[in-house]
C-alpha positions as CSV (number, residue, x, y, z in Angstrom):
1,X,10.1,-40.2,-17.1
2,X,9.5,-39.3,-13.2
3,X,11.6,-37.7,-11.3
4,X,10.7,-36.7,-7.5
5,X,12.7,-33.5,-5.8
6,X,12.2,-33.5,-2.4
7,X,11.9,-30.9,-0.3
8,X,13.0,-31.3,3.2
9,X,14.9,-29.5,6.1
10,X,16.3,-32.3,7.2
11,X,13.2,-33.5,9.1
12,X,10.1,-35.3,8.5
13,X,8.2,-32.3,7.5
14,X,8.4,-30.9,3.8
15,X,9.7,-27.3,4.1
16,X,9.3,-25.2,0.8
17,X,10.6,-21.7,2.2
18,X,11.4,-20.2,6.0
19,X,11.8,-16.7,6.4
20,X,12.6,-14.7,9.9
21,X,12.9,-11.5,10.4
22,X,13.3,-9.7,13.5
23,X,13.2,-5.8,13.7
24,X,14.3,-5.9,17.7
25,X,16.2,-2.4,18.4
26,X,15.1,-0.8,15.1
27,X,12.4,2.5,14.5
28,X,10.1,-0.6,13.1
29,X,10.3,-2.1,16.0
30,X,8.9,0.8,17.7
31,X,6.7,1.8,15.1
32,X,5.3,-2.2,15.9
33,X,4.9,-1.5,19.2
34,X,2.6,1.5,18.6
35,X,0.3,1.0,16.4
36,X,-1.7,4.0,17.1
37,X,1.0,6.7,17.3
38,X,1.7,8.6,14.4
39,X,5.1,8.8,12.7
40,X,6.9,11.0,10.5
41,X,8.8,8.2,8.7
42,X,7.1,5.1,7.8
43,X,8.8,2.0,6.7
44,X,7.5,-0.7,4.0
45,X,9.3,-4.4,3.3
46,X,7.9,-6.4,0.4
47,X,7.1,-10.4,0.7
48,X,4.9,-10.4,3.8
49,X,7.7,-7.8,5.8
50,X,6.0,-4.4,7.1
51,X,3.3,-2.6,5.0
52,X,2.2,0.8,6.5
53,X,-1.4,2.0,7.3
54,X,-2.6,5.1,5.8
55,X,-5.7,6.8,7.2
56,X,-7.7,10.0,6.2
57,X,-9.4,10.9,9.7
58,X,-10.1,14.7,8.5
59,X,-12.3,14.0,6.0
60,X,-14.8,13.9,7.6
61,X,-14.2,16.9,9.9
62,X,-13.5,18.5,6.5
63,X,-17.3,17.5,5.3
64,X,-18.8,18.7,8.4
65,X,-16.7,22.0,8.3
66,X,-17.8,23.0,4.6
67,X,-20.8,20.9,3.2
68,X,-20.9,18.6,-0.3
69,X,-17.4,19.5,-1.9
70,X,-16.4,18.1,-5.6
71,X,-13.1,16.7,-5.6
72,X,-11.2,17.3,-8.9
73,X,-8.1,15.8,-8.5
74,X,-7.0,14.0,-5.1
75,X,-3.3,11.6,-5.5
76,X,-1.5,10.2,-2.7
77,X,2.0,10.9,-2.6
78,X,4.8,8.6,-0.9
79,X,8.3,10.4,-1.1
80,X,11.5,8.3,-0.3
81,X,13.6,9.9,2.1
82,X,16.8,10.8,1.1
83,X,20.0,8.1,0.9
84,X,17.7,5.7,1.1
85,X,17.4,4.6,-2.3
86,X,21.1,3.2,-2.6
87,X,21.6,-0.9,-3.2
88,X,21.2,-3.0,-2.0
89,X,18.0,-1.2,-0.8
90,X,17.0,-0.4,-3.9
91,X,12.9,1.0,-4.4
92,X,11.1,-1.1,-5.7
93,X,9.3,-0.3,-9.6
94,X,6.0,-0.2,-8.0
95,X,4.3,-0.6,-4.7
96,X,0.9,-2.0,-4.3
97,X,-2.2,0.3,-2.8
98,X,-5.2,-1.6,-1.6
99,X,-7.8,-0.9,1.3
100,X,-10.1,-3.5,3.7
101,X,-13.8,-4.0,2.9
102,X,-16.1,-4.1,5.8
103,X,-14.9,-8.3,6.3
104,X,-11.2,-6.9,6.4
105,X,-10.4,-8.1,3.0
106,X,-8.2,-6.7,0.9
107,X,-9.8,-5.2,-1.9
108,X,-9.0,-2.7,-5.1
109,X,-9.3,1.3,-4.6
110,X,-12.2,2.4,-6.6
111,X,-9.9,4.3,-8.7
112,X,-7.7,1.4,-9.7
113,X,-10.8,-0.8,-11.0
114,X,-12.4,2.6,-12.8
115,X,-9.3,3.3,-14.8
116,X,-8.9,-0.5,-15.8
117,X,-12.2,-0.6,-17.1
118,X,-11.7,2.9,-18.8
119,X,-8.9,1.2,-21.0
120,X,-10.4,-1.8,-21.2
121,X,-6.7,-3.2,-19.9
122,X,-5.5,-4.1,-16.5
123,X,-1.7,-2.9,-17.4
124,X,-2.7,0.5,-18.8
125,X,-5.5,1.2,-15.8
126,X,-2.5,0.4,-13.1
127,X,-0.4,2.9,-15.2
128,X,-3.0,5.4,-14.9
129,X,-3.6,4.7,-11.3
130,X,-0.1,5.0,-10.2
131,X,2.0,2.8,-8.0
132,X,5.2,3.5,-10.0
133,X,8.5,4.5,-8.7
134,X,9.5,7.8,-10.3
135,X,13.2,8.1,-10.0
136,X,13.7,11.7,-10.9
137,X,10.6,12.5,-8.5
138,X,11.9,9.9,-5.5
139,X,8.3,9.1,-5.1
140,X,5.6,6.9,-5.4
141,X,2.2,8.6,-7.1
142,X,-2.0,7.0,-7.3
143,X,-4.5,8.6,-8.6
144,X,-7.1,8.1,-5.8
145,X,-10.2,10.7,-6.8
146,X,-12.9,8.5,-6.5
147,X,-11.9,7.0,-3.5
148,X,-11.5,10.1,-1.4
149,X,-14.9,11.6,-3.0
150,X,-16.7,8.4,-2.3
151,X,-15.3,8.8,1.5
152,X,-16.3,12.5,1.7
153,X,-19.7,11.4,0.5
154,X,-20.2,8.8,3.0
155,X,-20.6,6.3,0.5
156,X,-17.5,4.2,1.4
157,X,-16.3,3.2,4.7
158,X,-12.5,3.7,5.1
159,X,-11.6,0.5,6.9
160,X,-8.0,0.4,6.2
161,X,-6.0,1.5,3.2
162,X,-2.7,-0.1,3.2
């Protein structure tokens, strides 16, 4: 048996989802609008809505200040701000980290793809790696060593972590 559902707007032209959003009047808005200014508060909307670049520019005014340095331990920490973790706005159980390759391509953080081979598991590596809301903390945690040490080194490029 066949059976066709289609999917139309009304119009000649299939339509499988529309979404608008418009931040006019809102801090995103502004934060939009100036790409290059910093911010204390940062915002971050899941399904193609806002996602926030982070950028280390000290490092390497940190390499040329004190030499070769070892980094032990380096994690990236994303506190949610107070009252704003009440539904419908809910955090969400984990948010993604990821950084551009030289063709500004997403692509894995070092440390993400070392601690999925180091389980032999891609759930138990992203475990590892962090990502995962901690609701007594109200924060987000990864486990990015590697990536900041291959940075300092000046064997990585940081082209964008997102």
């Amino acid at each position: 048996v066949l059976v066709n559902f289609p999917i139309t707007n009304g119009g000649m032209f299939p339509v499988t989802s529309t979404v608008k959003r418009s931040y006019a009047g809102t801090p995103i808005q502004e934060q939009l609008n100036n790409p290059n200014k910093q911010f204390d508060v940062t915002y971050i909307q899941g399904l193609a809505g806002v996602r926030t670049k982070i950028e280390f520019p000290h490092l390497k005014k940190f390499k040329e200040k004190i030499g070769s340095a070892i980094i032990n331990k380096a994690e990236l920490v994303v506190p949610i701000s107070s009252g704003t973790d009440v539904a419908p706005f809910s955090p969400l159980q984990r948010i993604a980290l990821y950084r551009k390759d030289i063709a500004k391509q997403r692509s894995q953080i070092s440390d993400q793809a070392i601690f999925q081979a180091q389980f032999n598991s891609a759930d138990f590596g992203d475990f590892a790696f962090g990502g995962y809301f901690n609701a007594t903390q109200k924060q987000y945690v990864y486990v990015i060593t590697n990536y900041i040490q291959q940075i300092l080194d000046g064997n990585d490029e940081d082209y964008g972590t997102y």
